[in-house]
C-alpha positions as CSV (number, residue, x, y, z in Angstrom):
1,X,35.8,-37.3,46.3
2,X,32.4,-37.4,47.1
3,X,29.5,-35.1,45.0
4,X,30.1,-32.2,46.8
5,X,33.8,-31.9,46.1
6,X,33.1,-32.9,42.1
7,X,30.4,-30.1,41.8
8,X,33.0,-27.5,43.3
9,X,36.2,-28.6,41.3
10,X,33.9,-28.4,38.3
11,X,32.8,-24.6,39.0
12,X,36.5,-23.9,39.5
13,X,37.4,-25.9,36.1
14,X,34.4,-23.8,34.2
15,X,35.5,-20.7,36.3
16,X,39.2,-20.6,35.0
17,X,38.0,-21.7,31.3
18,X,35.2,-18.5,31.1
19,X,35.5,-17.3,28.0
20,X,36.2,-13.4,28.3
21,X,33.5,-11.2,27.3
22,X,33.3,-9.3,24.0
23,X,34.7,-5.7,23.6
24,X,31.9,-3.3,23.5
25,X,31.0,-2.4,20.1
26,X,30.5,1.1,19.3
27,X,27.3,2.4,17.6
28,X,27.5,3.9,13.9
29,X,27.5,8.0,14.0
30,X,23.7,8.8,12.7
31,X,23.7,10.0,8.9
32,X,23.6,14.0,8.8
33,X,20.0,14.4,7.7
34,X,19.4,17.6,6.2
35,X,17.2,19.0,3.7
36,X,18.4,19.5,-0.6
37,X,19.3,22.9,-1.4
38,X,18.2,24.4,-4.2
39,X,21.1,24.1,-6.3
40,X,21.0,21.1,-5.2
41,X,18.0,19.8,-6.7
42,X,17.9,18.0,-10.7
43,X,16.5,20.2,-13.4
44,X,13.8,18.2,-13.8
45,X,10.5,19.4,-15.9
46,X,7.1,18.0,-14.2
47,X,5.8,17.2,-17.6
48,X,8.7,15.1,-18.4
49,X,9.0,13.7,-15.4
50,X,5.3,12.5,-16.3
51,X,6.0,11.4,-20.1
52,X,9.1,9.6,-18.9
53,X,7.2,7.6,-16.1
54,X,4.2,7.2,-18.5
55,X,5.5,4.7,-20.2
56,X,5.3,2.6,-17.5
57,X,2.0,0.6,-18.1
58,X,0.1,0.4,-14.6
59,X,-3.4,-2.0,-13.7
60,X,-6.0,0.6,-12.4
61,X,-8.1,0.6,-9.1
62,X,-11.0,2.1,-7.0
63,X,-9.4,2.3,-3.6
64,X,-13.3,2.5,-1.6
65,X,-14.0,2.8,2.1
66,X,-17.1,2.0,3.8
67,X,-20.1,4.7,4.6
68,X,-19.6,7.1,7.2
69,X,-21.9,9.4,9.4
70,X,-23.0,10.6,6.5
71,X,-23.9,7.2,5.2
72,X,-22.0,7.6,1.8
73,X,-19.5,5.5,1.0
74,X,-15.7,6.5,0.0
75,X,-13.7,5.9,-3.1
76,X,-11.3,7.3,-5.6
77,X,-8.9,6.2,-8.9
78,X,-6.2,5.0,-8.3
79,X,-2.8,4.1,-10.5
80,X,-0.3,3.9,-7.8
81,X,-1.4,0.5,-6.2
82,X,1.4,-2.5,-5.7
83,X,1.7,-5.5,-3.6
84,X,4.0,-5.7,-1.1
85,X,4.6,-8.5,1.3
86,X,3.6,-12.0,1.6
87,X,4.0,-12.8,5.0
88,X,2.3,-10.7,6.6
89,X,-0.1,-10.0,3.4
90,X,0.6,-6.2,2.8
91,X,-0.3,-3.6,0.0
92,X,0.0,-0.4,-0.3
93,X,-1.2,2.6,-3.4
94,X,0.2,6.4,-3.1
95,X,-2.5,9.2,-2.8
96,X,-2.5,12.9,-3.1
97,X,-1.7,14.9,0.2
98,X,-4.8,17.3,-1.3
99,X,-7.0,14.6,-1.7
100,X,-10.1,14.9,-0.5
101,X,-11.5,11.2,-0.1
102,X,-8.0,10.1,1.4
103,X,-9.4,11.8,5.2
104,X,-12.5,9.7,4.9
105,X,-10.5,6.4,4.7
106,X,-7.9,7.5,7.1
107,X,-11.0,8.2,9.8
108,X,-12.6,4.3,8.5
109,X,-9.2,2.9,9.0
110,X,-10.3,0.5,6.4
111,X,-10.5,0.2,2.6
112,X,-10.8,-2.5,-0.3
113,X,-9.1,-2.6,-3.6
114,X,-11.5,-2.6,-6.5
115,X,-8.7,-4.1,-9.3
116,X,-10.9,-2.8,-12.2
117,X,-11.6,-5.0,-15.7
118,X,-10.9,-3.7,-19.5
119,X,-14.1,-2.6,-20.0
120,X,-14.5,-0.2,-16.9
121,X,-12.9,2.8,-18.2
122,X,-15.9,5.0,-17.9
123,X,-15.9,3.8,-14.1
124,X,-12.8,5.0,-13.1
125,X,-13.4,8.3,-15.0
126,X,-16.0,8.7,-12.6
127,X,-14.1,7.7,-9.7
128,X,-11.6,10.4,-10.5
129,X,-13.8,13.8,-10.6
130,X,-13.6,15.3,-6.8
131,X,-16.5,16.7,-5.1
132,X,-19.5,14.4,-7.0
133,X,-21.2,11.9,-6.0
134,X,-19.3,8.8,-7.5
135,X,-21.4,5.8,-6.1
136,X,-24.3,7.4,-8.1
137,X,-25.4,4.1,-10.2
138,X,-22.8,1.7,-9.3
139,X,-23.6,-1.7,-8.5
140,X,-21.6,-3.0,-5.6
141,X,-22.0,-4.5,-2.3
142,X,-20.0,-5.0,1.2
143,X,-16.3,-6.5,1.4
144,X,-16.8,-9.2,4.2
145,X,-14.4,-7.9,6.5
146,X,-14.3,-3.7,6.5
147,X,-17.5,-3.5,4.6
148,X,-16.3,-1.1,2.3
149,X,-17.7,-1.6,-0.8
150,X,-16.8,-3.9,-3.7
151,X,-17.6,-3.0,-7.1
152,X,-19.8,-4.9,-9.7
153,X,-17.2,-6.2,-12.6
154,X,-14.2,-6.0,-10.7
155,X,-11.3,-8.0,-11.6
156,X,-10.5,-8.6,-8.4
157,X,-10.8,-7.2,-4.7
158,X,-8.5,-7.1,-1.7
159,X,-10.1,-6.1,1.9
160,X,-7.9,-4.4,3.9
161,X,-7.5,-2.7,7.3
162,X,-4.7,0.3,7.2
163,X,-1.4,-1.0,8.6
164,X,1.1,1.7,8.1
165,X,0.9,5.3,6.7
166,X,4.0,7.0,5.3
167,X,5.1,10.4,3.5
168,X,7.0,10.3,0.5
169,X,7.0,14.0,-1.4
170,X,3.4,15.5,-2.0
171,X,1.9,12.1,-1.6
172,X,1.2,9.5,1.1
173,X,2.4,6.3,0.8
174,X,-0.1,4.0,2.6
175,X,0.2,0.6,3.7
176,X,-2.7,-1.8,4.1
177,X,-2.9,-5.3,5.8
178,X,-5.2,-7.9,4.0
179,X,-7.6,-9.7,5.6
180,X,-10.0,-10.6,2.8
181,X,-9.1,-11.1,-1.3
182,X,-10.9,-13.1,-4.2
183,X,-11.2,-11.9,-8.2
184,X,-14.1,-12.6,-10.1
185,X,-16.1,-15.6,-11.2
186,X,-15.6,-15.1,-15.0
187,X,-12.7,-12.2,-14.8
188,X,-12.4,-10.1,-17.7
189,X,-8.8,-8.9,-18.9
190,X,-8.0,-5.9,-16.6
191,X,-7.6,-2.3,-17.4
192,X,-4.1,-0.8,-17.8
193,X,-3.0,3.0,-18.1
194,X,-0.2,3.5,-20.4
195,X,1.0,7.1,-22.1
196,X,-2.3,9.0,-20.1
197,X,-4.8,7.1,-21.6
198,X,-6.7,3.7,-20.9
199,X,-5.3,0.0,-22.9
200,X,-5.7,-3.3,-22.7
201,X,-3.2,-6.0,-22.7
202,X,-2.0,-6.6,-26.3
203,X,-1.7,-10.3,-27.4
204,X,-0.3,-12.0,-29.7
């Protein structure tokens, strides 16, 4: 038999030994998505709801965002901030619907994380009144990536463009990719928020 013959017997060997193709599987019905009736709902008091989750000690940031037309810069206080992947590098933090500094970042499309140190209390006060100007004596200068700024005494920083921006409730969960991250020289113990008011890490 010469090559020819071999390559056709072998097509009608693999031929007659196909194996036979799956059954078709048939896609899950989508979840009825619907929105929770009143009655529905848990009987939960807001001020509760906040002593409850209070107890939760949290680090504190400035969330900033780099001058605009105007040429001020952007920034507000921030508890809600968490890391969130490693690979790729992702944060995120959870800010008001109502806020009115959150549209400035969204229109930079950048921000940097300001992770602020035990004795910046008064800072973050600051950072937290709507409507003044908050940069008004604050030493800081440019992230090296989005140029937003970073703050004088910070614990640490991470530079970040905006990856993702979700809704969850009255807030917006916002999800940032980092391109840029370093904590002080000499870093200082950072400043927590436990039961509404500032702390520092107890030691023993």
């Amino acid at each position: 038999m010469g090559q020819a013959g071999m390559a056709e017997a072998a097509v009608r060997y693999l031929r007659s030994n196909r194996t036979p193709a799956p059954e078709p599987v048939e896609a899950l019905p989508r979840p009825d998505l619907r929105c929770v009736a009143e009655d529905e709902r848990a009987p939960l008091d807001p001020a509760e709801f906040r002593r409850v989750l209070g107890t939760f000690a949290t680090g504190v940031a400035v969330v900033t965002a780099p001058p605009a037309a105007d040429g001020s810069p952007a920034g507000f206080a921030c508890q809600s901030f968490t890391s969130l992947s490693l690979a790729p590098p992702l944060v995120a933090f959870m800010v008001g619907r109502t806020s009115s500094t959150w549209p400035r970042i969204a229109r930079a499309g950048v921000f940097c994380v300001n992770v602020l140190g035990a004795g910046q209390g008064d800072l973050c006060r600051a950072f937290a009144v709507s409507g003044a100007d908050k940069f008004a004596g604050v030493a800081y200068d440019a992230a090296p990536v989005s140029g937003s700024p970073r703050l004088a005494g910070a614990v640490a920083w991470i530079d970040c463009a905006i990856h993702a921006v979700h809704t969850g409730g009255d807030h917006l969960i916002v999800v940032g990719r980092v391109n840029a991250l370093g904590t002080a020289d000499d870093p200082s113990e950072p400043l927590l928020f436990h039961r509404g008011r500032f702390t520092r890490p107890a030691h023993p």
